[in-house]
Steps between C-alpha positions, in 0.01 A plus 500: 500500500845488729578189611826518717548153627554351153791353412613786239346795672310814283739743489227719756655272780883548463677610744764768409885361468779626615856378349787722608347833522300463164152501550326276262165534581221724682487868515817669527519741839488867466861577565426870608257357754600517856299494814592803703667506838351474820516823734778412726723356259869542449637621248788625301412827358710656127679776511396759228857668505693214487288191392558306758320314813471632818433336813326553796136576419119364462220516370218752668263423261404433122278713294364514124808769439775269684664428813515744797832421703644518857820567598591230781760682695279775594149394400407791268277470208662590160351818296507286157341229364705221379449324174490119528833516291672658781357255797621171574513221777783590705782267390695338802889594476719258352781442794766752302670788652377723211131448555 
């Protein structure tokens, strides 16, 4: 039996802490879990040559074998898929001349 308004609580009713960025209690998430992006959304694309992001894309859709791509400035669908390591939220610039 569970009884959760008691004064010392079975351990069944605890909520999960959080001090700092250590969890100290419940199930820890699945870090490699990530709900995939929306058709339609934004997003910074990696370069395979270089390694680095590239702007000015979204997302067409997202199947079992990864993310199919379109190119905003001229609205063309992308041959390859892309992995979910080389998608990501388009970030917004930071106000630098370099970016």
């Amino acid at each position: 039996m569970v009884t959760c308004g008691a004064v010392t609580p079975s351990p069944a009713c605890r909520q999960p802490q959080y001090d700092g960025g250590v969890s100290t209690g419940g199930a820890a998430p699945d870090p490699n879990a990530r709900s995939p992006l929306p058709p339609g959304t934004r997003v910074d694309v990696r370069n395979r040559y270089q390694g680095t992001w590239t702007r000015g894309f979204e997302v067409a859709e997202f199947t079992e074998g990864g993310y199919r791509i379109r190119r905003l400035s001229d609205g063309s669908i992308l041959g390859e898929l892309f992995s979910r390591d080389d998608v990501r939220r388009q970030r917004n610039r930071q106000g630098f001349w370099w970016h």
